[in-house]
C-alpha positions, -999 to +999 in steps of 0.1 A: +673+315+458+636+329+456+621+288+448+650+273+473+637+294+502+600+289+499+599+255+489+609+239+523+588+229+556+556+245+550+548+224+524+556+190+536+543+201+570+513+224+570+485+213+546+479+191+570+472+216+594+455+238+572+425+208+559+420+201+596+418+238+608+393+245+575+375+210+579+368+210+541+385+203+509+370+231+484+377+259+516+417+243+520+422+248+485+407+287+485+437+288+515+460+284+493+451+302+458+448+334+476+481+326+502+494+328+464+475+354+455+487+372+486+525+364+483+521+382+444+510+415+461+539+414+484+561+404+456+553+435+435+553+459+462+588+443+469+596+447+437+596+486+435+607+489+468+642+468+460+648+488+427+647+519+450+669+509+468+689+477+458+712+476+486+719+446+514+697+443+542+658+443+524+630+455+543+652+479+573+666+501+543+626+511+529+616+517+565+645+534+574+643+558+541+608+563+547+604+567+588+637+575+598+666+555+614+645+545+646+621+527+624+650+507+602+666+496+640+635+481+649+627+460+611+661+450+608+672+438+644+633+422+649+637+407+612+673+397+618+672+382+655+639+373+657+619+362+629+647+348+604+666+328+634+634+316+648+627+305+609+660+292+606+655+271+638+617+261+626+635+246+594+662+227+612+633+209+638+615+204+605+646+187+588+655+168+620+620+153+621+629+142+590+659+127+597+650+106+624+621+091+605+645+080+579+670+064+608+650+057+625+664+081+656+641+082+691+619+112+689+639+128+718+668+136+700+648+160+673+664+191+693+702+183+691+701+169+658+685+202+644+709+220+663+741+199+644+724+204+611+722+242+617+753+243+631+763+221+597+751+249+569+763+276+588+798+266+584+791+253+548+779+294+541+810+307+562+830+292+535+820+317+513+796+327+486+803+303+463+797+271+485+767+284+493+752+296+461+765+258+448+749+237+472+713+262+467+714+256+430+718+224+430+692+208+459+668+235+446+665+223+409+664+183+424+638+192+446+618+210+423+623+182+400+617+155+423+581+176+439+567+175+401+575+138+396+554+137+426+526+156+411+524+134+381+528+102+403+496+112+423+478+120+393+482+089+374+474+071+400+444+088+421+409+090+420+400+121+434+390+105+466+401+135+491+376+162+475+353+149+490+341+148+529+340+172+556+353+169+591+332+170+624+331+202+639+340+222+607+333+260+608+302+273+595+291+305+586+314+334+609+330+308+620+348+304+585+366+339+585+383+332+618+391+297+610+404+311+578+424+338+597+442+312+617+454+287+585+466+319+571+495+313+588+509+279+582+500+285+545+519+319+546+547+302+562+547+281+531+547+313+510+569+335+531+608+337+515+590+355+484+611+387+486+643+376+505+665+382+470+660+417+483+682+414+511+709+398+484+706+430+460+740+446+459+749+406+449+725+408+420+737+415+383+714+446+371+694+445+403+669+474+386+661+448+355+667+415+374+646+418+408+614+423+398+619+392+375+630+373+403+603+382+426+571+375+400+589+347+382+598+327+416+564+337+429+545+322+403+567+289+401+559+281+436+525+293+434+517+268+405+538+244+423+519+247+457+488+248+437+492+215+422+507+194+454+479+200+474+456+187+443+476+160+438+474+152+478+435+150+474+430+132+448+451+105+460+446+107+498+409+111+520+403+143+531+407+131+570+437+109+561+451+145+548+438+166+578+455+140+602+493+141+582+523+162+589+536+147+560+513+145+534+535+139+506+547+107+524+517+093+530+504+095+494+537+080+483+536+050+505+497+049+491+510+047+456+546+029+459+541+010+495+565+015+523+591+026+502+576+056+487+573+070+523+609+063+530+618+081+493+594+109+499+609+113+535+646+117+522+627+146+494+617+160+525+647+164+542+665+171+505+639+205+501+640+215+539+680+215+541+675+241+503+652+260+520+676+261+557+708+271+536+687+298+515+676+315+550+711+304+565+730+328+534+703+356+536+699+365+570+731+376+581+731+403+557+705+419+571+726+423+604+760+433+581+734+458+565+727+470+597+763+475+612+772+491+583+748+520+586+757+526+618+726+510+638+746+479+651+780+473+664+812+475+636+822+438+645+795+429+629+801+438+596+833+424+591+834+398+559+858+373+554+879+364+525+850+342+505+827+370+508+804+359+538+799+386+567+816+360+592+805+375+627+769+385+614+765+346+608+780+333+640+754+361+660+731+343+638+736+307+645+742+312+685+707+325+680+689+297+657+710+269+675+692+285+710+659+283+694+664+250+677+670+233+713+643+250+730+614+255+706+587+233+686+584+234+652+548+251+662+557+271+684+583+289+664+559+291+636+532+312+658+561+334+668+575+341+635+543+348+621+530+372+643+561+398+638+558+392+603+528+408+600+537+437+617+573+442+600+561+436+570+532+457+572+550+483+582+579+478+552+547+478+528+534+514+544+572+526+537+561+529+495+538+557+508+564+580+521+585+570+491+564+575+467+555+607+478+586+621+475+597+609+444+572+591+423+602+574+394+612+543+400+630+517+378+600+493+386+562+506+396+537+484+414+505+486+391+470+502+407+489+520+432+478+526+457+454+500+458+478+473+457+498+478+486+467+495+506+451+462+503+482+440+515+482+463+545+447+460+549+450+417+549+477+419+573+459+439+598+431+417+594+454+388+599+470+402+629+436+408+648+427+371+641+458+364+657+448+386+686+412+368+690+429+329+690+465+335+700+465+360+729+499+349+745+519+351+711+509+379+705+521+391+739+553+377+730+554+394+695+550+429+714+574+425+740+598+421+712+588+451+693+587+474+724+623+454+737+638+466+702+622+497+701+637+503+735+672+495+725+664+517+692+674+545+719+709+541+728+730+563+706+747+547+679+772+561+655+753+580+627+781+577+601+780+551+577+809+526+575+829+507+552+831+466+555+863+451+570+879+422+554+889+403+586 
């Protein structure tokens, strides 16, 4: 679930973007070691933080143990409507762009058929969990597969010809941190997905002895994996050939195999985007049937049908991704996502304070606390501000969300907690 989840758009579609915001091949590399490096401190802090409290739903249920019931409203319902739908929609644009390049489809219809291959995995996961654990196992261990026979391919067959060059107008000097700030979020889009298995925990066999595996062991698959794609994509490919792609992979293929290797790397594509789509697709309703269950969202909600899926959580879910699918670039929803990102997160990762506090045990400690998880905090922030500096207006829009939900944190709800419906 943990490789199926990451693995997906970012890494077909944004080293591109990151080698031409960074302008040079040794500084696009350094992007993505510590965008690993970065997604390992989340994944510890995660770690503890789920063996606390292994119970559906992820992030809302640490903020909420930590800062109260208004503070789990506002991570779950921002995580759960806003970020995860806007990531499922992002995805499905990804995989339609896809699509059409295959069939050869007009450009113009990239909106509806993301919307139909949305609407498509949602009903495959309202079938139950089985379908959807089945089709995740089995694109995620051919696409894995598949991205490593594209490794060796490149390897083999390259020269090394994309470490070297720099583009016009790359950032010098200052210029470098901000320029740094901004790629941060295309590669953590790549990254993000680390710790969704959290949200899954009361699913999980042993979740005290079996998340923090999941985390660090999916972590450092992708990491390595990541790691050695966008090697493999320089040492085949010129640096400006890779700085002008938004799909690199394709173009080193058809450099390598002709025409046909960018037809075979485009269906890859689409195969790890549609593993990546599902994974979000089976995750994210839980958060909202976590939610409704504790009593900060409406009981309908948190009814679960008769294959185990929480039905109406997922059909909230996909009015919502479907919307953003038809309205919203792949870009655009990016941006959006990864603004409240750093600021949910952020403020899941502050939560370990407060719990830690008051009960130091834990089946799984983050090492060099507190410095691990003051230092995550302290590279959001940092992030955030540079998103401030070059992307005033999404910003603007990340705020209005978190003051709308915090708004509508307000109107009483019932305190009780509540048992699922089977309906």
């Amino acid at each position: 679930m943990v490789v199926g989840i990451m693995v997906g758009s970012g890494i077909f579609r944004t080293p591109g973007e990151v080698a031409n915001q960074l302008g040079r091949p040794g500084l696009t590399f350094v992007a993505w070691v510590l965008g690993g490096a970065l997604a390992l401190l989340g994944a510890l802090v995660f770690a503890e933080l789920a063996t606390r409290y292994p119970r559906a739903g992820g992030k809302y249920v640490y903020a909420r143990e930590a800062f109260g019931r208004r503070a789990g409203f506002v991570v779950g319902w921002v995580e759960g409507l806003a970020i995860y739908t806007a990531a499922i929609a992002a995805i499905g644009v990804a995989a339609a762009e896809f699509s059409a390049r295959i069939a050869g489809w007009p450009a113009e219809w990239t909106r509806w058929i993301a919307v139909v291959i949305v609407g498509l995995f949602i009903c495959i996961n309202l079938l139950g969990i089985n379908s959807g654990r089945w089709v995740q196992n089995v694109v995620t261990a051919a696409k894995v597969l598949a991205l490593g026979g594209v490794v060796i391919a490149a390897f083999v067959a390259g020269h090394g010809t994309g470490w070297h060059g720099v583009l016009p107008g790359a950032p010098q000097g200052w210029q470098v941190v901000a320029a740094l700030a901004v790629a941060a979020q295309p590669v953590m889009w790549s990254y993000y997905g680390s710790v969704d298995a959290a949200k899954i925990a009361e699913e999980v066999v042993e979740p005290e002895r079996t998340l923090p595996r999941i985390f660090i062991l999916g972590i450092a698959v992708v990491t390595a994996l990541y790691l050695l794609l966008n090697a493999a994509f320089l040492h085949v490919l010129p640096f400006e050939q890779v700085a002008a792609s938004n799909l690199v992979a394709g173009d080193v293929a058809m450099a390598i195999f002709g025409a046909k290797g960018g037809l075979i790397i485009a269906v890859l594509a689409l195969l790890v985007v549609l593993a990546s789509l599902n994974g979000n697709v089976f995750v994210t309703p839980r958060v909202i049937f976590g939610l409704s269950r504790d009593g900060l969202g409406p009981a309908a909600l948190m009814r679960v049908n008769r294959g185990g899926t929480p039905w109406t959580a997922m059909v909230l879910v996909s009015a919502v991704s479907m919307t953003l699918a038809a309205t919203g670039t792949f870009a655009q929803l990016l941006a959006r996502a990864i603004v409240l990102i750093l600021v949910i997160d952020g403020l899941t990762v502050a939560s370990l304070f407060r719990l830690r506090a008051r009960a130091s045990f834990a089946p799984f400690r983050v090492p060099l606390y507190p410095l691990l998880p003051a230092a995550f905090i302290a590279v959001y922030a940092a992030l955030f501000v540079g998103a401030v500096i070059a992307q005033p207006k999404v910003v603007l829009f990340g705020v209005v969300v978190l003051l709308v939900t915090w708004g509508l944190s307000w109107i009483p709800v019932d305190r009780g907690s509540r048992l699922p419906s089977q309906a």
